[in-house]
C-alpha positions in Angstrom: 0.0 0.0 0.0 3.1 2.5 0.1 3.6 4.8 2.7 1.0 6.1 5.0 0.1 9.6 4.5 0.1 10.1 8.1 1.1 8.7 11.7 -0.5 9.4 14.8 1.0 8.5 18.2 -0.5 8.6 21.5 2.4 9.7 23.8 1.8 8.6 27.7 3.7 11.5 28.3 5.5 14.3 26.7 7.5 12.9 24.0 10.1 15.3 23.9 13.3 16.1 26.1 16.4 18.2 26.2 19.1 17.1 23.3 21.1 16.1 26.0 18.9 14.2 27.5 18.2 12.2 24.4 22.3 12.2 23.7 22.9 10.4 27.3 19.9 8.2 26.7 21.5 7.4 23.4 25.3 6.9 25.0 23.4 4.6 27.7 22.3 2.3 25.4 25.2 2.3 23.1 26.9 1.4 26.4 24.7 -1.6 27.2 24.5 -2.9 24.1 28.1 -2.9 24.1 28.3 -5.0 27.8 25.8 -7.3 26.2 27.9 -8.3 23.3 31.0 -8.7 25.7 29.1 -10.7 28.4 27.2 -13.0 25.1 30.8 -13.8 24.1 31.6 -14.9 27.6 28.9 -17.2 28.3 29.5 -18.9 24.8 32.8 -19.3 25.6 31.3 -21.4 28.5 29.5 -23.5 26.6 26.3 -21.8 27.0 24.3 -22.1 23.7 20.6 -20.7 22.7 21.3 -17.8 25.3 18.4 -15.8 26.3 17.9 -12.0 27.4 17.3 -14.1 31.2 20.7 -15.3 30.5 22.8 -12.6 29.8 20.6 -10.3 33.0 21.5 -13.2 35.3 25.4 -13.0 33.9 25.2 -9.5 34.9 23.9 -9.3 38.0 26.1 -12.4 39.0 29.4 -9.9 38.0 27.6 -6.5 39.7 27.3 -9.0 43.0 30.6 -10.1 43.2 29.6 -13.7 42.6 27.6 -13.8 46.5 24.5 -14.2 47.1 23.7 -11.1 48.9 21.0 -12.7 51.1 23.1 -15.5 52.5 26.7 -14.7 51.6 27.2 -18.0 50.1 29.3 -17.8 47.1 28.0 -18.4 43.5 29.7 -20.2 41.1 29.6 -20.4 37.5 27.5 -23.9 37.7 25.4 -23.6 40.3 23.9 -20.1 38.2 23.8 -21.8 34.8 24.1 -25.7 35.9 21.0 -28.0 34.7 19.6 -27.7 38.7 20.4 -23.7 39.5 20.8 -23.3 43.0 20.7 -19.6 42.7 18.1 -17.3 40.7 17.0 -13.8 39.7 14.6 -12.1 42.2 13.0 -9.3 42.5 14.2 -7.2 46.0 10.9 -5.9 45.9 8.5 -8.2 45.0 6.9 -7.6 41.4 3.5 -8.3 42.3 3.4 -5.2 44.8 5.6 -2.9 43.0 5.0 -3.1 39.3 8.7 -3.0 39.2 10.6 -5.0 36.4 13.2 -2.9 35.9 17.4 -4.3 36.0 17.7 -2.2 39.0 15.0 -4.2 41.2 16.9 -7.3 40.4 19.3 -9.6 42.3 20.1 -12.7 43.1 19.1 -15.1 45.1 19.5 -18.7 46.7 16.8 -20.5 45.4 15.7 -21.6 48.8 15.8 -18.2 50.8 14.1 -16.9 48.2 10.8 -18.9 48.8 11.4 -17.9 52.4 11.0 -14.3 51.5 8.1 -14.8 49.7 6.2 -11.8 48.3 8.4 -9.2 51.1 10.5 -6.6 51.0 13.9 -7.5 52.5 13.1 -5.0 55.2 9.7 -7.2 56.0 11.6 -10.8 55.6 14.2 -9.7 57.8 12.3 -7.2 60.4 13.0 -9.8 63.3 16.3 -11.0 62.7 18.3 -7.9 62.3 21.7 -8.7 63.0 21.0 -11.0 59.3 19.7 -8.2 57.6 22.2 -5.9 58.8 25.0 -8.4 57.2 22.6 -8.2 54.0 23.0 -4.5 53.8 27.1 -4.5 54.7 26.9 -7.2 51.4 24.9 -4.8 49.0 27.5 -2.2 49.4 29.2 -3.5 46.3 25.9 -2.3 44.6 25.1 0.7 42.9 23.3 3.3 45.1 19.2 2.9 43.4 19.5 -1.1 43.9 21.0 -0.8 47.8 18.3 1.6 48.4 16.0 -0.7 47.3 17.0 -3.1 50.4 16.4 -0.7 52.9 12.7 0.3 51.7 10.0 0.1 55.1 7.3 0.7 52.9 5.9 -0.1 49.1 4.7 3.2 47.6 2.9 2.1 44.4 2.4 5.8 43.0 6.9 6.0 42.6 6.6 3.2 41.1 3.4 3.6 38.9 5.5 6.9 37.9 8.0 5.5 36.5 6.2 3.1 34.6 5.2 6.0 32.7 8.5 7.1 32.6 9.5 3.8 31.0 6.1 4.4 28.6 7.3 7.3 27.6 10.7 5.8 26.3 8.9 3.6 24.7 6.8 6.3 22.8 10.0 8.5 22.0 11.5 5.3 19.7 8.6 4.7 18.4 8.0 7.8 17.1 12.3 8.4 15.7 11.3 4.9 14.0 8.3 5.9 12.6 9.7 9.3 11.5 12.2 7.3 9.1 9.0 5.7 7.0 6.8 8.9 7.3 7.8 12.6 7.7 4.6 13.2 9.0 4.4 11.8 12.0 3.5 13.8 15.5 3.2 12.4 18.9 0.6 13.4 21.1 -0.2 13.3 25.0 -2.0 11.0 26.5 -4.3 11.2 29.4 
């Protein structure tokens, strides 16, 4: 049918920002992509084949870590993250289901088994009556950066931050969708949403 004559886009938010804050955008992703490749090469290089995006998260958040556990200080090897029976896992350090939070910088991991223990709680809730454990958590998160460590010290779950920056992630969305669009159309505008 050839091009469109027109595109539309429903933007969740504004869909512009600053030129600078589209060039760090841009720099951050050219920077990830970048770790991805190098941390895809390493995991073929041990013998890890059909690698998934879950793959090449848990790779990196075995490297951020330090390669231990931070809930039980037990140290992860190579094996017991990508062996046929994982002893260790990805978790969320606040628990998806109460803070719509998905994001890289909510993740960890975690021994499988401590992880059932702490359920559907913060680490804060999980560890409220044993707090000489959760203050050796804390000392071990160190080695993480600043929004994650936070993350282990929140009392409470509020759902509006974190609704908040699901739009802020919408909004991403809605910016690249409307550069890509602008490549096959010249007339395309982005609009706000309500």
């Amino acid at each position: 049918y050839g091009k469109p004559a027109k595109i539309k886009v429903e933007m969740a938010r504004d869909v512009k920002g600053s030129a600078k804050e589209r060039r760090q955008l841009h720099f951050r992703m050219l920077d990830n992509e970048k770790r991805n490749k190098e941390v895809i090469q390493k995991l073929k290089e041990q013998g890890i084949r059909n690698l998934s995006r879950d793959d090449i998260i848990k790779y990196k958040l075995w490297e951020e870590c330090g390669k231990v556990c931070p809930y039980t200080g037990k140290p992860i090897s190579f094996s017991s993250l990508f062996g046929a029976n994982p002893e260790f896992q990805v978790e969320h350090i606040l628990p998806y289901s109460r803070s719509l939070d998905d994001s890289y910088m909510n993740k960890t991991l975690c021994c499988v088994l401590e992880n059932r223990l702490k359920g559907d709680r913060t680490p804060y809730e999980h560890y409220q009556g044993q707090p000489e454990k959760y203050e050796q958590i804390l000392e071990r998160v160190r080695v993480l950066p600043w929004p994650k460590r936070k993350k282990f010290q929140v009392k409470e779950i509020e759902l509006d931050e974190m609704i908040s920056r699901e739009l802020n992630d919408t909004s991403y969305i809605c910016r690249e969708a409307v550069k890509y669009l602008k490549q096959i159309c010249s007339n395309v505008s982005g609009t706000r949403g309500k």
